[in-house]
N, C-alpha and C positions, 0 to 999 in steps of 0.2 A: 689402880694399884701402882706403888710405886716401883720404876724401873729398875731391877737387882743386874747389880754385876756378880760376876763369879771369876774368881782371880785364885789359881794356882800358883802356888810356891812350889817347886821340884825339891826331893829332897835333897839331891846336892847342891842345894842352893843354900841350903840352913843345915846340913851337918856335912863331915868328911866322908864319903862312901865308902872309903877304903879302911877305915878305923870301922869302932863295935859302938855305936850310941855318941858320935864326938860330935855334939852340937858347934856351930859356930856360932857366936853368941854376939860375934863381933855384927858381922851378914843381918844377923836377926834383929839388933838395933836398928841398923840401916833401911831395910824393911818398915819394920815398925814405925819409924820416923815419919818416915816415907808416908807411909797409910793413916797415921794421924795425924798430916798435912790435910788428906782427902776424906775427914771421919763423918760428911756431909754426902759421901754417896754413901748408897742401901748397897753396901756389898755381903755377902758368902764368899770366904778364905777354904779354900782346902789347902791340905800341905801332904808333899810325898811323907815316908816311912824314912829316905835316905836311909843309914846306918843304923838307923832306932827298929827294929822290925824285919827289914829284910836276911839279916845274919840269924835272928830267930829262926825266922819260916824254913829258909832252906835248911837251915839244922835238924829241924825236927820235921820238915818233908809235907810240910801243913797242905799244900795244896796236893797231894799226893792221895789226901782222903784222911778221916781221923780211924786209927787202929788204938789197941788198950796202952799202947809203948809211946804212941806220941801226943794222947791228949793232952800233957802236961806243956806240949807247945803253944797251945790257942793262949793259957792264961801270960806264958811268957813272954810270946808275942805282940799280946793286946797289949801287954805290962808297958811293954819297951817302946813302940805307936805313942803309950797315953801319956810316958814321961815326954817325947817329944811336943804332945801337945799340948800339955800342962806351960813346956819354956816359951812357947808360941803362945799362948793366951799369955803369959805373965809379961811377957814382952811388948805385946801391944797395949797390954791394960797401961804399962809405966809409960806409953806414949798416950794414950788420955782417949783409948780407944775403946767402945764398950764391948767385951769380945768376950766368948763363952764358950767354953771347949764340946762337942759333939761329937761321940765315938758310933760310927757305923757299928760295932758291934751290938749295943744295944737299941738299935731299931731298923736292921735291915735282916733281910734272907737271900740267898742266892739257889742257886739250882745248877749246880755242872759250870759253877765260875762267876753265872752272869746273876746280877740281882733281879729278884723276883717277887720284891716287896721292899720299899722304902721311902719311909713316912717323911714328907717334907711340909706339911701342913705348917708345923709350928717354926720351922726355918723361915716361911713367908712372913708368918707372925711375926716371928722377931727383925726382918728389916724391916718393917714397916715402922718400927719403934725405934729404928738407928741402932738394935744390937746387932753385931757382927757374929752371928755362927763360923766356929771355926774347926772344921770337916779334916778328916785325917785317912789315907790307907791304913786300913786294919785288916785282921781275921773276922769274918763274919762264919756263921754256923750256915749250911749247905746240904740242902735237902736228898740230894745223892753221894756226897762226897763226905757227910757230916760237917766239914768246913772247908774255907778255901780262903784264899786273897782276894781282896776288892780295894782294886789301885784305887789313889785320888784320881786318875783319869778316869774311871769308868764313872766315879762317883760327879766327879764334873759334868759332865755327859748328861746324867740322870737330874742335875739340877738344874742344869739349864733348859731342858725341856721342861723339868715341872713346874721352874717361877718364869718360865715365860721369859726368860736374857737373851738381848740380844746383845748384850757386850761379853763375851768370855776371854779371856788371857790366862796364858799358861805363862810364870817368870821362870827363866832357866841359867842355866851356867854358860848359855851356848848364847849368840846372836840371833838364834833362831835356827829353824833346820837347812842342817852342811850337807852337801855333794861337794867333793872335792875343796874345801875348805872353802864354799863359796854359800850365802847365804840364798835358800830358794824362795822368792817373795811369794808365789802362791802353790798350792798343792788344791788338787784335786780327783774324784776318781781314775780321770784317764791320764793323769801325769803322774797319779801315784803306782802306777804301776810299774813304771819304768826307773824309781828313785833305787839307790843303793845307800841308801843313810845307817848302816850297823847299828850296834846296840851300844848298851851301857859294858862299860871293860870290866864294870864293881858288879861285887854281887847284889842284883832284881831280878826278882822273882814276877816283875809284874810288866815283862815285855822291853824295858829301854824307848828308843825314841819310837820302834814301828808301831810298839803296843799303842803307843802317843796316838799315832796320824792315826790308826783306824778306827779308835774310839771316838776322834774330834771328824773324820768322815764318817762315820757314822750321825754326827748332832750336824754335820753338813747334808746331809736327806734331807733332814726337818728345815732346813733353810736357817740356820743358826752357822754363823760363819766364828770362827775362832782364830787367835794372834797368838803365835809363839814368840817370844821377846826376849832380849835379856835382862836378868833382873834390876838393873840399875834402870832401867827404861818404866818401870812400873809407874812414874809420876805422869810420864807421858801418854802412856797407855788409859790413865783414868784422865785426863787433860781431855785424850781425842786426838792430839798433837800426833799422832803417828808415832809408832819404835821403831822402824827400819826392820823389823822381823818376817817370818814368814806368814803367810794369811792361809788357811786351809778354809775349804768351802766349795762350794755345789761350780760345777763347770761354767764356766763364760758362756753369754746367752750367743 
């Protein structure tokens, strides 16, 4: 099998989080460029909600459980998710990248948040063939809640254990994770307890940076270590050349 990377975009890395759905289209070229330099590795793209999604959910309370007043949030939600990843596939396609949009809504389940079924069989399929599946935070439907949010981080998480990567990178706005405006080269369980890294100042609905670390300590158990970087660094990061980010992973032996 050939070796999948799994490469997060944050959403404020491709829209404004402080605006309602404002892509940056400039960022997304750049990107895109970028990864149709490298259209020779077997990667899986997730990308945050940023501004496309998250102003939905808390509006209409999506992870709060579906009532007869806010179902009309899942469809407006997903709506707002699928425009963003409709400009993310079109953007990679015009750099010569074979990429295909995949909405969690249509083939995961969660239970109380955490997903509890999702299908990745046909995501192997397709790196295998050089297509790029391109994963998105969405609304998924929620077996106690009726629905809930399932970040690209958790969904990151979940593919890197199921294709077997042992390369994952998060691109972000940041140099990678700050304590006092200094970048922390590694995270682990017993130094993550003592960080003080805040959250997101926009509205996320899916945690900000801690929701981040605990998801990628979590795929740090499984001995899958993960790079948080900044996005201009993503060429380096699929190189191997190092990003100067931070490394989250299982404690020093």
């Amino acid at each position: 099998m050939t070796e999948t990377v799994v490469l997060k975009l944050g959403g404020s890395v491709i829209t404004d989080k402080s605006g309602e759905c404002a892509i940056d289209h400039a960022r997304l070229h750049e990107v895109a460029e970028e990864l149709g330099a490298h259209r020779e590795t077997a990667l899986v793209l997730v990308h945050g909600a940023g501004s496309c999604g998250h102003p939905e959910a808390r509006r209409y309370r999506i992870n709060d459980g579906l009532t007869r007043e806010n179902v009309p949030g899942v469809y407006e939600t997903h709506a707002a998710v699928s425009s963003l990843n409709t400009a993310v596939v079109d953007a990679l396609r015009d750099a010569g990248v074979e990429a295909i949009g995949i909405h969690p809504l249509d083939l995961a389940l969660a239970q109380d948040g955490r997903l509890v079924s999702f299908e990745t069989r046909h995501i192997a399929e397709m790196t295998e063939h050089r297509i790029v599946p391109v994963l998105h935070g969405d609304v998924v439907m929620d077996r106690l809640r009726g629905s809930c949010i399932v970040s690209g981080d958790q969904l990151v998480t979940r593919l890197a254990a199921a294709l077997a990567s042992r390369r994952v990178g998060l691109a972000t706005d940041v140099p990678g994770v700050l304590q006092n405006g200094q970048v922390i080269p590694r995270i682990d369980r017993s130094t993550a307890e003592s960080l003080d890294v805040g959250g997101s100042g926009n509205t996320d609905v899916t945690g900000g940076m801690q929701g981040k670390i605990a998801e990628l300590l979590a795929l740090a158990d499984g001995g899958i270590d993960s790079h948080i970087f900044h996005v201009s660094k993503i060429g380096r990061f699929l190189d191997g050349t190092g990003h100067g980010g931070t490394i989250i992973g299982r404690g020093m032996p």
